[in-house]
C-alpha positions as CSV (number, residue, x, y, z in Angstrom):
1,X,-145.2,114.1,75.5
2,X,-142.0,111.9,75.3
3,X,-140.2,110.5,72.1
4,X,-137.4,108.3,71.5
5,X,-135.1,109.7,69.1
6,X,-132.8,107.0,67.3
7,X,-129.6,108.4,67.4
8,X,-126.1,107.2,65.1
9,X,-123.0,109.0,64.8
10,X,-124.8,111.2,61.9
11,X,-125.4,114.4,60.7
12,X,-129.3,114.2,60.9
13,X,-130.7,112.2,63.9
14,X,-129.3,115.3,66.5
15,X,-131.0,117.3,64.5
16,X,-134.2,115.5,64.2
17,X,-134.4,115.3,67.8
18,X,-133.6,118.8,68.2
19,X,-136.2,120.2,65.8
20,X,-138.9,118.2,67.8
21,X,-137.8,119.0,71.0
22,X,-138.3,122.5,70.2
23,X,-141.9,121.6,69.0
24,X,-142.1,121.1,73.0
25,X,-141.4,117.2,72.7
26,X,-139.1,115.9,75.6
27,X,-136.8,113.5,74.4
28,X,-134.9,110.3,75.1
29,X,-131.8,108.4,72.6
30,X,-130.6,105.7,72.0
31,X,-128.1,104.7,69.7
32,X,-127.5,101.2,68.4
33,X,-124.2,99.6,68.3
34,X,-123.0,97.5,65.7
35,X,-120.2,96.4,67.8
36,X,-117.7,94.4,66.4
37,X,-119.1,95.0,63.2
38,X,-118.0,99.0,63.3
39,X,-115.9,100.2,66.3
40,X,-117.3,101.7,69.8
41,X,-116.2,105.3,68.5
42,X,-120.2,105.2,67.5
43,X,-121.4,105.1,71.1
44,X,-119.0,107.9,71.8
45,X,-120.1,109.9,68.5
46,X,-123.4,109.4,70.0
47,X,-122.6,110.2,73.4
48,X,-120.9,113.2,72.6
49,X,-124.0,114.4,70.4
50,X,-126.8,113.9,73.1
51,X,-124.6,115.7,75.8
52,X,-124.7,119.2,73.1
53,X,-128.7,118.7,72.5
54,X,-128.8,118.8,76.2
55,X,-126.7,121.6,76.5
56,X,-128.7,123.0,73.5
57,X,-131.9,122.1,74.5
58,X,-131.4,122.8,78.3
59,X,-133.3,119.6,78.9
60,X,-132.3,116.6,80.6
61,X,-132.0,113.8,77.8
62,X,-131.5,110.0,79.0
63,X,-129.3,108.0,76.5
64,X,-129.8,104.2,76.6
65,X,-127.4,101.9,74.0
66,X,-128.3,98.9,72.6
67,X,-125.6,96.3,70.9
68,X,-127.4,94.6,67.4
69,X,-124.0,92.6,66.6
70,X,-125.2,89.5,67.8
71,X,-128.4,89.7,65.8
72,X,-126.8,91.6,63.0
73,X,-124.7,88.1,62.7
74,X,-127.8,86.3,63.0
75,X,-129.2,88.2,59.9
76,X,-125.7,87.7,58.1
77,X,-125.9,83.8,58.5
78,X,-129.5,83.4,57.5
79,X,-131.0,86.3,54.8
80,X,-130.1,87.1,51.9
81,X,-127.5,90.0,52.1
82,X,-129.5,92.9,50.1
83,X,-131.7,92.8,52.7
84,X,-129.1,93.7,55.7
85,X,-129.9,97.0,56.3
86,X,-134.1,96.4,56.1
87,X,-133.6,94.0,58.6
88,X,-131.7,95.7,60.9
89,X,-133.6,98.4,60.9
90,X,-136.9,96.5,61.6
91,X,-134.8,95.4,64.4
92,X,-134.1,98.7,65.5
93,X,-137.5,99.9,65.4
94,X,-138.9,96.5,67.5
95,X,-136.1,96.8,70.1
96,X,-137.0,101.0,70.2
97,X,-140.3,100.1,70.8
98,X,-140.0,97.7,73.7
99,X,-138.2,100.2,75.1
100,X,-140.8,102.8,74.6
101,X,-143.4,100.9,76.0
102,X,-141.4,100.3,79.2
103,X,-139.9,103.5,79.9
104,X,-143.7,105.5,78.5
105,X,-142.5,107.1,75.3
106,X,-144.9,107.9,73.2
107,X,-143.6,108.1,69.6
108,X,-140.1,107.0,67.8
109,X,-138.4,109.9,66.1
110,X,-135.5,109.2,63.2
111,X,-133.2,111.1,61.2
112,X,-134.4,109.2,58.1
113,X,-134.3,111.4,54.8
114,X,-136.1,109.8,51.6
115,X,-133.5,108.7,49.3
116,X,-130.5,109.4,51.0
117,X,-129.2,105.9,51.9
118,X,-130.6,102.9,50.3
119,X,-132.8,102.1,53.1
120,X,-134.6,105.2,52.8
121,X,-136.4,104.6,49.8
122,X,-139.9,105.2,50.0
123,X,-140.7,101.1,50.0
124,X,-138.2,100.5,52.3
125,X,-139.3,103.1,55.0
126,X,-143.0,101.8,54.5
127,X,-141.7,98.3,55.1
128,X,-139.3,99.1,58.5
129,X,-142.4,100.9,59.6
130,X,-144.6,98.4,59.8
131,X,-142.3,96.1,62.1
132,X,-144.0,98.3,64.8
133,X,-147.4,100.0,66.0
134,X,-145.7,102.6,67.7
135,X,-146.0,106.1,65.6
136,X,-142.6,107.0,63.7
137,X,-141.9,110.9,63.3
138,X,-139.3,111.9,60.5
139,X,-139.1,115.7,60.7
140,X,-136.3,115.5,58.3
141,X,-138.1,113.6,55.3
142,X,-138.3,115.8,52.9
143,X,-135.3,117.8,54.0
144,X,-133.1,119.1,51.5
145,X,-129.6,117.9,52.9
146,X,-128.1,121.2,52.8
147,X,-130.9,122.8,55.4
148,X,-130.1,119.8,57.7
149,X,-126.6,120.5,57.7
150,X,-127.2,124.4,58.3
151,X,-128.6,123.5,61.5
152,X,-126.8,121.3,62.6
153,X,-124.1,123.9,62.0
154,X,-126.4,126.0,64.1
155,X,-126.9,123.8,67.0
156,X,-123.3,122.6,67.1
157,X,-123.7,118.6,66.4
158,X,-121.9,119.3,62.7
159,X,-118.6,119.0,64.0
160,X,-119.3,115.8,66.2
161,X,-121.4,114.3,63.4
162,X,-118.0,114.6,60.6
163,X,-115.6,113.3,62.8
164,X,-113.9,110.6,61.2
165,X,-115.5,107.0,62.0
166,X,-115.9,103.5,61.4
167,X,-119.1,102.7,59.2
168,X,-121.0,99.1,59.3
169,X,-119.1,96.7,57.7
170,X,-122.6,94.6,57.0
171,X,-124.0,97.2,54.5
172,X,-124.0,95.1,51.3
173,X,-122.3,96.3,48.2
174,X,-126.0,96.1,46.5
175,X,-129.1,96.6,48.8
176,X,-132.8,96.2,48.1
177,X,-133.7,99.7,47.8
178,X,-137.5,98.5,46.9
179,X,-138.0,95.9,49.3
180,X,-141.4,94.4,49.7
181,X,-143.5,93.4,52.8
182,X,-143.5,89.6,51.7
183,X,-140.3,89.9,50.5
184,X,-139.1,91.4,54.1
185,X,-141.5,88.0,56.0
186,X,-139.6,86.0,54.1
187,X,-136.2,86.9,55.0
188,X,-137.5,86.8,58.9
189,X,-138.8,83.7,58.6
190,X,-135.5,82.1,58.2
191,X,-134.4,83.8,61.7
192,X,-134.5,82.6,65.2
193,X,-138.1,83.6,66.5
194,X,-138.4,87.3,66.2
195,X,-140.1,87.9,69.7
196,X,-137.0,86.1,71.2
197,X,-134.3,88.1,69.2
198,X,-135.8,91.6,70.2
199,X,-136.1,90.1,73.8
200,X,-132.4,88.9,73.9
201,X,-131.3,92.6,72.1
202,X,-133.2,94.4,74.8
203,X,-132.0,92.2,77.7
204,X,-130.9,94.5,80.8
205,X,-132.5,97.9,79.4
């Protein structure tokens, strides 16, 4: 079975991908660039990480990398800005899914944490979700953050994850953290057809 794990510069994606491929899942990344809304020390970040899960895993691990800014600008000019990171991440999740469907991975796996960020509130991960059909795995839900970061001490990703780097300059200073389906519509609505900004974003993968 194949999964494509959604990988950012972070302490808990490598490890999420890492605690499924040792369920016997074989794995693919990809890491989404905000690009020139954060710097390209994220695709490295990323890089570096998938190069120790492979030497971690012993597994050949493809890395694909996708660049939102274009459609993150999109969403800036047209939706309201609490909803920035919802959107993106619906985003995320459509353009992982095209993906999947053309290269035969079977599920989406994420780092995602309930409560950590604001995006990870319980509404807010029920409403990214259903952008897609595809089945989401979050091994780390219901993590206690201090576990996470043990492993990832474990595996070796800890002290890429920390290095210092350049965070999204779109994350508004007060997000939806309870977001609602209609809500969500609404704000996409008000977007260039959907179907045509997930085609552009995955353009050449």
């Amino acid at each position: 079975m194949k999964g494509l794990l959604l990988i950012s510069g972070g302490i808990d994606s490598p490890v999420a991908g890492y605690l499924m491929h040792r369920q016997g899942l074989e794995l693919a990344a990809v890491h989404f660039s905000n690009y020139p809304f954060s710097n390209t020390g994220t695709v490295t970040k990323a890089r570096q990480l998938v190069e120790r899960l492979r030497s971690i895993c012993k597994a050949k691990i493809l890395f694909h990398t996708v660049n939102l800014g274009k459609a993150q600008q999109e969403i800036r000019n047209h939706c309201d800005s609490r909803y920035q990171c919802v959107l993106c991440k619906r985003l995320m999740y459509r353009t992982a899914e095209t993906m999947a469907k053309k290269y035969g991975y079977e599920f989406l796996i994420t780092g995602e944490n309930i409560g950590q960020v604001a995006s990870q509130t319980i509404e807010n991960l029920a409403v990214i979700e259903n952008a897609v059909k595809i089945p989401v795995l979050r091994p780390l839900l219901c993590n206690d953050k201090l576990e996470t970061i043990k492993t990832a001490k474990e595996i070796g990703t800890f002290d890429i994850s920390t290095i210092a780097g350049d965070c999204c300059r779109l994350v508004p200073r007060n997000p939806a953290t309870k977001a609602t389906q209609a809500e969500i519509e609404g704000e996409e609505i008000k977007l260039t057809d959907m179907d045509n900004l997930v085609a552009e974003v995955s353009d050449g993968l």
